[in-house]
C-alpha positions as CSV (number, residue, x, y, z in Angstrom):
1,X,-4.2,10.8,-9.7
2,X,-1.1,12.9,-9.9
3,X,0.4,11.6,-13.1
4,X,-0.6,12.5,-16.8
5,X,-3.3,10.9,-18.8
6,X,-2.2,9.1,-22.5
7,X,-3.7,11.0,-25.6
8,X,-4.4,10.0,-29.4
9,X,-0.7,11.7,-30.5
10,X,1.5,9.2,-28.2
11,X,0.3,6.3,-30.3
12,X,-1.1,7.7,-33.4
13,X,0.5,4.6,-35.5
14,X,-0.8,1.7,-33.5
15,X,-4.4,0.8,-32.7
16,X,-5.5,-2.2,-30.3
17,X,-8.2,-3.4,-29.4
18,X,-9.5,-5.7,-25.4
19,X,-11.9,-7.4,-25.1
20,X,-13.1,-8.3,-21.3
21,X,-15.3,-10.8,-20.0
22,X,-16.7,-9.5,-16.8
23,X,-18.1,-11.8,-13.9
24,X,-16.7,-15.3,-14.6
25,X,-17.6,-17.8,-11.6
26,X,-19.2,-21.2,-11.1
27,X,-22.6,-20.1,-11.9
28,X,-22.2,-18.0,-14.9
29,X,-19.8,-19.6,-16.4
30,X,-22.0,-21.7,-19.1
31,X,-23.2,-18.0,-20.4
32,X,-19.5,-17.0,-20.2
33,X,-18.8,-20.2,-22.5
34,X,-21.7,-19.1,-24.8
35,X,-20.4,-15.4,-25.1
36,X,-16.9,-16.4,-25.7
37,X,-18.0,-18.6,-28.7
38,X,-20.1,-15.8,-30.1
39,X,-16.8,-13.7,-29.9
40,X,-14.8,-16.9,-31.8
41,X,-17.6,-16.6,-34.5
42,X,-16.4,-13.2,-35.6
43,X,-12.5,-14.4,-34.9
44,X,-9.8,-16.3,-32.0
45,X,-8.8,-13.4,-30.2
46,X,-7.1,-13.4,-26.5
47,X,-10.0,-12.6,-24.1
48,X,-8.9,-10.7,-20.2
49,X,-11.5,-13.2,-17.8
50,X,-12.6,-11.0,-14.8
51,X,-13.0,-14.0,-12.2
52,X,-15.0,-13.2,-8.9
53,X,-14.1,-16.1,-6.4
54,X,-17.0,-16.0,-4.4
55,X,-20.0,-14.5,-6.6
56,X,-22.7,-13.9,-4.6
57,X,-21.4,-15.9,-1.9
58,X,-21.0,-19.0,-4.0
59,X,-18.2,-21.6,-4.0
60,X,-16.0,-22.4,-6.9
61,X,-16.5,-25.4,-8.2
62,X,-13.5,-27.8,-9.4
63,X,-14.8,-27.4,-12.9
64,X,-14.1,-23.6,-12.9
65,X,-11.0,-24.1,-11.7
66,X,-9.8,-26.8,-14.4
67,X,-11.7,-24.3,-16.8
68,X,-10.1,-21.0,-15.6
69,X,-6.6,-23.0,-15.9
70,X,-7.4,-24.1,-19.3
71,X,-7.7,-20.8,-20.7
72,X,-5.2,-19.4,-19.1
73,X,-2.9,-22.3,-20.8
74,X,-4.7,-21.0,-23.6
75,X,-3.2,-17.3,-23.9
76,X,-6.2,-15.5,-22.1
77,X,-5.6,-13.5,-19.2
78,X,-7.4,-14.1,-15.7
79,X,-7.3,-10.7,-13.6
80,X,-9.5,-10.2,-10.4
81,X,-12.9,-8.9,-10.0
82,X,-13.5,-8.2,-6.3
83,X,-14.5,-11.0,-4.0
84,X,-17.9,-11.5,-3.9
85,X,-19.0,-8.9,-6.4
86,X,-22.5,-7.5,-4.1
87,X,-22.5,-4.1,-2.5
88,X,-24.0,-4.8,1.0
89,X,-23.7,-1.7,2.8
90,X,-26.6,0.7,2.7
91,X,-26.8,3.8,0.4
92,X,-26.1,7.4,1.8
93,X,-28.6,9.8,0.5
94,X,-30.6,9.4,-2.8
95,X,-27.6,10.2,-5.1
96,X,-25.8,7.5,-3.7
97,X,-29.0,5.5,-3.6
98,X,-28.9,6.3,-7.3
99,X,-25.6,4.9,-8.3
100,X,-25.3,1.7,-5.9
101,X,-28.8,0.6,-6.6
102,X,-30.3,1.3,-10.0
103,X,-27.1,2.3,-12.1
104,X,-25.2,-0.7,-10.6
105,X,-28.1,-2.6,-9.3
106,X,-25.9,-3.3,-6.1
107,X,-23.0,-5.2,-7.4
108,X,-20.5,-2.2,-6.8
109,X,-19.4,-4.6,-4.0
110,X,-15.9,-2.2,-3.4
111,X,-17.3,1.6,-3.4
112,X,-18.1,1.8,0.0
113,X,-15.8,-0.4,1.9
114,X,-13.1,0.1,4.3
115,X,-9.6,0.1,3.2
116,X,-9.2,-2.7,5.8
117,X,-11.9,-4.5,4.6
118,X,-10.8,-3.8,1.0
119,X,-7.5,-5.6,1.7
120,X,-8.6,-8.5,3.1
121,X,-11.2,-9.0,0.3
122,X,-8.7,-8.3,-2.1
123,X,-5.7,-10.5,-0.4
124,X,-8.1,-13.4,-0.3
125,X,-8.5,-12.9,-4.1
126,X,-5.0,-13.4,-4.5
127,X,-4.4,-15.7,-2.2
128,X,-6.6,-17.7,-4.4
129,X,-4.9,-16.6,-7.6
130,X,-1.6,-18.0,-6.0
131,X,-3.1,-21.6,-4.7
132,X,-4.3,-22.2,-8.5
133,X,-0.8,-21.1,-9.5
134,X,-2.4,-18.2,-11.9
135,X,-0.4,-15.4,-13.3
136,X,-2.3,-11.9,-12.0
137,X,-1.5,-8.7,-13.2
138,X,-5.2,-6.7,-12.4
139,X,-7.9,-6.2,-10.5
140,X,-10.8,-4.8,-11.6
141,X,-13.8,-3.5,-9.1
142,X,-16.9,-5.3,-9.7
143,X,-18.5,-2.3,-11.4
144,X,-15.8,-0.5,-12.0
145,X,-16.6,1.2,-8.5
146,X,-13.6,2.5,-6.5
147,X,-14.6,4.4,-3.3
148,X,-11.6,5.7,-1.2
149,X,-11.2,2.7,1.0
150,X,-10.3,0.1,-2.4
151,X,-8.1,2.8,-3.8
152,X,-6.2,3.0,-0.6
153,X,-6.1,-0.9,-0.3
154,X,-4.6,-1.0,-3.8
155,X,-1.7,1.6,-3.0
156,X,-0.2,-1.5,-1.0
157,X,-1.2,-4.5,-3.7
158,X,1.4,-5.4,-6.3
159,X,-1.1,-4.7,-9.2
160,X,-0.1,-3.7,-12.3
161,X,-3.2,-2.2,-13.1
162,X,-7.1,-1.5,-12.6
163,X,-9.7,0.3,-14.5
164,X,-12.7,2.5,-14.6
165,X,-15.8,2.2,-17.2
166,X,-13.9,5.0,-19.1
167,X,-9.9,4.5,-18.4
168,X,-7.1,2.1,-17.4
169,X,-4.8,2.7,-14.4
170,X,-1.7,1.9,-14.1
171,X,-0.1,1.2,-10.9
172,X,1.0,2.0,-8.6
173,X,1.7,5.5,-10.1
174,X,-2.0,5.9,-11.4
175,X,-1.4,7.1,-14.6
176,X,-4.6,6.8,-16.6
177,X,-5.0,5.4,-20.6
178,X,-8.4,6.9,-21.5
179,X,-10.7,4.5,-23.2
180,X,-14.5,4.5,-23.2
181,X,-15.9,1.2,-22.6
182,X,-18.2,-0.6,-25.1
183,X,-20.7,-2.4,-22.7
184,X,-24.4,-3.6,-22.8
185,X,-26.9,-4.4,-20.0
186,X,-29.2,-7.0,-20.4
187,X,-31.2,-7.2,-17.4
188,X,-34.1,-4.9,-18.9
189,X,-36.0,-4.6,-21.8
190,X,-35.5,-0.6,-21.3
191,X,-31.4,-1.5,-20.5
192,X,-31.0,-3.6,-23.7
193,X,-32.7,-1.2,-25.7
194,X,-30.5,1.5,-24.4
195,X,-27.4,0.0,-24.9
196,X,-27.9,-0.7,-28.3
197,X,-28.3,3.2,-29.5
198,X,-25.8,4.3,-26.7
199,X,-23.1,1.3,-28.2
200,X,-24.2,2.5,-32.0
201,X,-22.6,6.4,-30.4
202,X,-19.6,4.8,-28.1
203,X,-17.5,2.9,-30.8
204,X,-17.6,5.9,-33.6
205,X,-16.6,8.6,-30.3
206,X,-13.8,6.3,-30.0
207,X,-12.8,5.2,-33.5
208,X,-9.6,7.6,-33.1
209,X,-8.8,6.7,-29.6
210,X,-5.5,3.5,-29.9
211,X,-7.5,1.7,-27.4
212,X,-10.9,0.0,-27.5
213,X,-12.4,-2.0,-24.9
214,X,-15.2,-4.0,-25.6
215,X,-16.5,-5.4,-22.2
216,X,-18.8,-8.2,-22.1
217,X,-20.8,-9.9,-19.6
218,X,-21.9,-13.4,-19.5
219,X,-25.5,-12.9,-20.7
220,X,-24.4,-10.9,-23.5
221,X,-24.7,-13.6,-26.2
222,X,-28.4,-14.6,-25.2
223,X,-30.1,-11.6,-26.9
224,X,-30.3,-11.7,-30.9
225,X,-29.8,-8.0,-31.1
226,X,-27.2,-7.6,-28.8
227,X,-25.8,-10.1,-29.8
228,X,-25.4,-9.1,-32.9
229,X,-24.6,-4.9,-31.9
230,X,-21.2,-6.2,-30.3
231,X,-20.3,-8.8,-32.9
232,X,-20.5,-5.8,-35.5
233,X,-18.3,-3.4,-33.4
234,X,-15.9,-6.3,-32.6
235,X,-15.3,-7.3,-36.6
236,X,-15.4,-3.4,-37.3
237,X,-12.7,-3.3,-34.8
238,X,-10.4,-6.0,-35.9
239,X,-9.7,-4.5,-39.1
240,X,-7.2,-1.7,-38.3
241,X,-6.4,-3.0,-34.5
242,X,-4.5,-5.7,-33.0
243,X,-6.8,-7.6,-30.3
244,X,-4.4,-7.9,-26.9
245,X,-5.5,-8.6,-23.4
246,X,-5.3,-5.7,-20.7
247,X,-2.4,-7.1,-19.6
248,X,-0.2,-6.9,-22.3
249,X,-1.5,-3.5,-23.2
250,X,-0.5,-2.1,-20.3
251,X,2.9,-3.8,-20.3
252,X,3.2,-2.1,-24.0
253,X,1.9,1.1,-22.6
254,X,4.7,1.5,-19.6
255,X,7.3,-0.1,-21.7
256,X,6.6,3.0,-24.7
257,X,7.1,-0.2,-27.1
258,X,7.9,0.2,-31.0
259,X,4.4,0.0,-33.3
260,X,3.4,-3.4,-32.8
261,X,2.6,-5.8,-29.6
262,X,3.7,-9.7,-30.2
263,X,0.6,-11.9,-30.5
264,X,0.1,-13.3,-27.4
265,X,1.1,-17.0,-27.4
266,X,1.2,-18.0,-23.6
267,X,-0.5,-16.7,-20.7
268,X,0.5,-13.1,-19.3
269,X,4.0,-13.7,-17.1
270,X,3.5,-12.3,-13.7
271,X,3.1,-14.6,-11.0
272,X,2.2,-13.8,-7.2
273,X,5.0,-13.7,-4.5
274,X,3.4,-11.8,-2.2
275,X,0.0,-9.6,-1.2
276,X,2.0,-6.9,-0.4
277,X,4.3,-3.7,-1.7
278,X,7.8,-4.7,-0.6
């Protein structure tokens, strides 16, 4: 929290543009299949896949796996998104009530944790990473909910970044890349409508900013309107910014790179030696 924040003037010449798939496990992943082929209607882009490895408690199932590995092969980044993705402590008080249980519906699975039970939920995420020889460069909280205990379990991780519904982090340093993030929820009639006048605001407030983030879930291609809301921003998007995955951005970011980012032709480069800070 020490470090500076990016602004506008750093990059003024380049513009990119992630897109995120949140969620990605055995269960969701034939809506994840159908809301990465809405996104190759409007153009083949690299996609960052935020894979949970036990969502909701579930197993994953060989075809995940095989599926996971395919688009990695494929040039799209796989990062981690918790363990099992559900908050199961109890709320503290109504605000808190508030955040972990309407806002977030309970799925902020790493705001109230321990840091000792953060790192063991988070080593066993890359201890799976590393068995399915995946490269891993993030982790992302499911909900983008980081209480004290995950930030302090991340200070010894070998991350290169995480991020928050309105910034990336690099790390370890925690220097911060402010971007918005263009989400929907879908759960509601009320939510959907919602996030279609809030997402019509979002991607104008940000038209100036180098970085977009469009972050979709896996249900996000079922609803017509939706559907279509996100599609609109993504082609509106495309036409003045390069699409990269987190990753890479981030890796451009640090590195202070010239005015344009290589399209991505292979799967990000870091690969796992270890769970810990050496």
């Amino acid at each position: 929290m020490h470090d500076t924040t990016v602004t506008p003037s750093r990059f003024e010449s380049e513009r990119f543009l992630c897109v995120v798939l949140h969620d990605v496990a055995a269960s969701t992943r034939a809506a994840c299949m159908r809301t990465l082929a809405a996104i190759a209607q409007v153009a083949d882009v690299p996609v960052t896949l935020l894979a949970v490895p036990r969502y909701h408690g579930e197993t994953p199932t060989p075809d995940l796996i095989d599926w996971l590995g395919s688009r990695s092969r494929k040039g799209d980044e796989l990062a981690l998104h918790g363990w099992r993705h559900r908050d199961e402590l109890a709320p503290e008080g109504p605000l808190d009530r508030l955040r972990r249980r309407v806002y977030t519906r309970g799925e902020g699975e790493f705001w109230a944790i321990s840091e000792r039970e953060a790192t063991r939920r988070i080593d066993a995420g890359v201890a799976w990473f590393r068995d399915n020889g995946w490269p891993l460069a993030g982790f992302v909280a499911p909900a983008w909910l980081l209480g004290p205990g995950a930030w302090q379990a991340l200070a010894t991780q070998r991350f290169e970044y995480t991020s928050t519904l309105r910034e990336l982090v690099h790390l370890p340093g925690r220097r911060s890349v402010k971007s918005q993030s263009v989400v929907y929820s879908t759960s509601s009639a009320w939510r959907r409508q919602s996030s279609l006048l809030w997402n019509w605001v979002v991607p104008r407030l940000e038209s100036r900013n180098p970085l977009m983030r469009l972050e979709l879930h896996p249900r996000d291609a079922d609803f017509t309107a939706v559907r279509r809301s996100w599609q609109k921003v993504l082609e509106r998007a495309l036409r003045d910014r390069r699409a990269v995955t987190v990753a890479d951005f981030m890796r451009h970011d640090r590195a202070g790179a010239p005015t344009q980012v290589p399209a991505m032709t292979v799967a990000p480069s870091t690969q796992w030696q270890s769970t810990t800070a050496e």
